[in-house]
C-alpha positions in Angstrom: 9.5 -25.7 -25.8 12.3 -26.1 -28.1 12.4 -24.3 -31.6 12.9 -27.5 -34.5 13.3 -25.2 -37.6 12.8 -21.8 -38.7 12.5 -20.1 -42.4 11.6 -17.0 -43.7 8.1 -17.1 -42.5 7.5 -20.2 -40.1 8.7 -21.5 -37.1 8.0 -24.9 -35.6 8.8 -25.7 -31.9 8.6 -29.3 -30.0 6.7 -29.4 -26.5 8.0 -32.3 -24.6 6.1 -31.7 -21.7 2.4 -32.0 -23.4 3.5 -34.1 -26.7 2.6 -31.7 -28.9 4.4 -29.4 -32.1 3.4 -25.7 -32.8 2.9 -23.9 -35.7 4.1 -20.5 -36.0 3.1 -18.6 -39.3 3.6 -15.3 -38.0 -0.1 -14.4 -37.8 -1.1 -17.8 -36.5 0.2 -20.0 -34.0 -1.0 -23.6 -34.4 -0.6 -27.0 -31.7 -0.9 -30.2 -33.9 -0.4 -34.1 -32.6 2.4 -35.8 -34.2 -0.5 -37.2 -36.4 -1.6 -33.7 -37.2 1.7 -32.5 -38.5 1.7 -35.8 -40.6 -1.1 -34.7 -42.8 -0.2 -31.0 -42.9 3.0 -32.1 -44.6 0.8 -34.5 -47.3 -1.0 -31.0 -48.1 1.9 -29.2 -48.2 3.2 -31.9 -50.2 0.6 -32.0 -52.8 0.5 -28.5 -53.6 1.4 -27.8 -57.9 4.2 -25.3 -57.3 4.8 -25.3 -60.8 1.1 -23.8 -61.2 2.1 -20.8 -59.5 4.8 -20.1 -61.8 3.0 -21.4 -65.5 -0.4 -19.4 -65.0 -2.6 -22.6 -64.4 -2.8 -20.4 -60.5 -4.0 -16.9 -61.7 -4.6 -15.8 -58.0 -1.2 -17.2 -56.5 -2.5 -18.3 -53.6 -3.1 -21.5 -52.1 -5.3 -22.6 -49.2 -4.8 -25.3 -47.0 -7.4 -26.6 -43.9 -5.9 -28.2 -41.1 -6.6 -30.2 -37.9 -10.8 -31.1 -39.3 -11.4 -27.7 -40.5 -10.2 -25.6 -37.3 -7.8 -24.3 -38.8 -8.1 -22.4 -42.8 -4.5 -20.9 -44.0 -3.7 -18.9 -47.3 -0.9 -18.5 -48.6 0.7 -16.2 -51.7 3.2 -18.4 -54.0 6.4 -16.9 -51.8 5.1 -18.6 -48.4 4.5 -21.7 -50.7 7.9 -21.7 -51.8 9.0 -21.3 -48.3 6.2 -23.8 -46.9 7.7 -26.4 -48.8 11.4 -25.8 -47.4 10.2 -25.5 -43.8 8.1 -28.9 -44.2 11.1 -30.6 -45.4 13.5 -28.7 -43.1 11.5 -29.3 -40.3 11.1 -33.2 -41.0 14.9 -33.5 -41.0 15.4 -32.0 -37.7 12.9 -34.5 -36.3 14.6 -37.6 -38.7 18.0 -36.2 -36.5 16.6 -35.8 -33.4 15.9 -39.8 -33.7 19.1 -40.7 -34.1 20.6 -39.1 -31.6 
């Protein structure tokens, strides 16, 4: 298993042997398809950070449901922020690894 990217509060690693990218939110570890990690970034994507910081999110906190409901997450606005970096982060690594 090799580690892609790391932040604050996630990890993603790269499983050659059974095809397959993991999850780690500390509390969590998830395995997602290529196609799985797809649509986690497009909900990561669409969530309103500016809502967290203009009041339209009272609560902070945003959920996300992954993999056909298997999987429910919640995060507070400082694991969004982070989210966000480790999606993009995470998505370079793999653009690079391409190339090479």
């Amino acid at each position: 298993m090799n580690l892609l990217f790391q932040s604050r509060y996630f990890s993603s690693y790269q499983s050659d042997k059974d095809r397959k990218f993991i999850f780690d939110c500390g509390h969590k570890i998830i395995q997602l398809s290529f196609c799985q990690l797809l649509a986690f970034r497009q909900n990561v994507l669409k969530i309103d950070l500016e809502a967290h910081f203009t009041g339209e999110n009272k609560h902070g906190l945003e959920i996300l449901v992954l993999c056909n409901r298997e999987h429910i997450l919640v995060f507070d606005t400082h694991q969004v922020v982070d989210l966000k970096e480790f999606i993009r982060g995470t998505f370079a690594i793999l653009e690079l690894n391409s190339l090479i």
